[in-house]
KETISE-291072 format. One record per residue (C-alpha): x, y, z. Coordinates in nm, 2 decimals, decimal comma, always signed. Example, Ala and Ser with C-alpha at 12.3 -4.5 7.8 and 13.67 -1.06 7.14 Angstrom:
! residues 2
+--------+--------+--------+
:      u :      v :      w :
+--------+--------+--------+
:  +1,23 :  -0,45 :  +0,78 :
:  +1,37 :  -0,11 :  +0,71 :
+--------+--------+--------+
This chain:
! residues 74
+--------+--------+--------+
:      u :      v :      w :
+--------+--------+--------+
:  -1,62 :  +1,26 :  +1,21 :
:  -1,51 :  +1,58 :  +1,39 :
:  -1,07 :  +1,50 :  +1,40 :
:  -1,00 :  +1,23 :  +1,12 :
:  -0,65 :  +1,24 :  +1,25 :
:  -0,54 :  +1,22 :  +1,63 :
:  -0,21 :  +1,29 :  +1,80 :
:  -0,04 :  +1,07 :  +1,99 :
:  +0,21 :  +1,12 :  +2,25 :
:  +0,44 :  +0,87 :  +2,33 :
:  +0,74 :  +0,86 :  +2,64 :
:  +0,94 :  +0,95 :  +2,32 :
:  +0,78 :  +1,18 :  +2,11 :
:  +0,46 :  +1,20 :  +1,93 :
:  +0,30 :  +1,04 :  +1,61 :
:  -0,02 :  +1,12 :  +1,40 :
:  -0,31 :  +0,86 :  +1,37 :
:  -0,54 :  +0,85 :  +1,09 :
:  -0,86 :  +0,73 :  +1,24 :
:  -1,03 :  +0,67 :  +0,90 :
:  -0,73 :  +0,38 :  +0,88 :
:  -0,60 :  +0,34 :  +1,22 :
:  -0,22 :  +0,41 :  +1,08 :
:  +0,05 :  +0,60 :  +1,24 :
:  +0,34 :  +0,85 :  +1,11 :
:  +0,61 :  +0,93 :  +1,35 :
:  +0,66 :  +1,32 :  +1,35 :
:  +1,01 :  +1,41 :  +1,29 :
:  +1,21 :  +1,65 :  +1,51 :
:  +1,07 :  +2,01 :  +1,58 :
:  +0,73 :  +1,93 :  +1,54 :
:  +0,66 :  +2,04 :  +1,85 :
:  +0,71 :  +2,42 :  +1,77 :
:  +0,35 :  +2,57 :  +1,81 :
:  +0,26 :  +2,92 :  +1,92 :
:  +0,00 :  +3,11 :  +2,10 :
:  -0,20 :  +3,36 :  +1,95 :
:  +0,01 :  +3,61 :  +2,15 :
:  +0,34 :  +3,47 :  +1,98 :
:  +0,47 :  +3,28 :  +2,31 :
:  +0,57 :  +2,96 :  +2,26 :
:  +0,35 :  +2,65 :  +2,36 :
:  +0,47 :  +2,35 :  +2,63 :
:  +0,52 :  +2,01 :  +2,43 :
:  +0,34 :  +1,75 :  +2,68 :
:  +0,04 :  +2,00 :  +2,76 :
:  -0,29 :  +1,91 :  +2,64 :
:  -0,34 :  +2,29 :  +2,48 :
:  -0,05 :  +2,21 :  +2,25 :
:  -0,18 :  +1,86 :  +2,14 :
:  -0,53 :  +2,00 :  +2,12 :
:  -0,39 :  +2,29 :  +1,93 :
:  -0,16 :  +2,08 :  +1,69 :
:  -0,44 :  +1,80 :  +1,65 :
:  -0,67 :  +2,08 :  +1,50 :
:  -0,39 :  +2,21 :  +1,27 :
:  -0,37 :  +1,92 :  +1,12 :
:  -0,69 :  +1,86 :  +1,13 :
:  -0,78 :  +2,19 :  +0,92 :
:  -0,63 :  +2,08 :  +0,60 :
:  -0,66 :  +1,67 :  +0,61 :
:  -0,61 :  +1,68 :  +0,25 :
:  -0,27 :  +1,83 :  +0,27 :
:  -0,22 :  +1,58 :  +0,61 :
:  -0,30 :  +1,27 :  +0,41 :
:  -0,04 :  +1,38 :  +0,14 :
:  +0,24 :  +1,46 :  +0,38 :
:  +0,21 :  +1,22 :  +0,64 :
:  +0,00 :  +0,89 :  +0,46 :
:  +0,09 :  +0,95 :  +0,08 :
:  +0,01 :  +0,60 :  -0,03 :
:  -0,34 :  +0,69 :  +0,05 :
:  -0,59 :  +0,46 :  +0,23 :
:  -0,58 :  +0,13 :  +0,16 :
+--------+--------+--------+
């Protein structure tokens, strides 16, 4: 599997789906403060910043797992 865990944008804000489990985590406030490479901040609701988030989180699903789904899978 390529992205174990999705973002999701809702009307509201956004949430992170584990696709091994199908869960979802609501992402607090100022998750949506991502950067370009030239240090200019990204537009939440674009589809570079949820790619771009999506493979941050994606990088380290260990660490994801742990901070978003600590009980684990099950």
């Amino acid at each position: 599997m390529k992205h174990r865990f999705k973002v999701i944008e809702y009307a509201s804000g956004y949430a992170v789906r584990d696709t091994t489990t199908g869960k979802e985590h609501w992402m607090s406030d100022g998750v949506d403060v991502l950067f370009t490479s030239t240090g200019r901040p990204m537009s939440p609701g674009s589809e570079h910043f949820r790619r771009t988030w999506e493979r941050s989180l994606n990088e380290w699903p260990f660490d994801t797992e742990a901070a978003y789904f600590p009980q684990g899978k099950g």
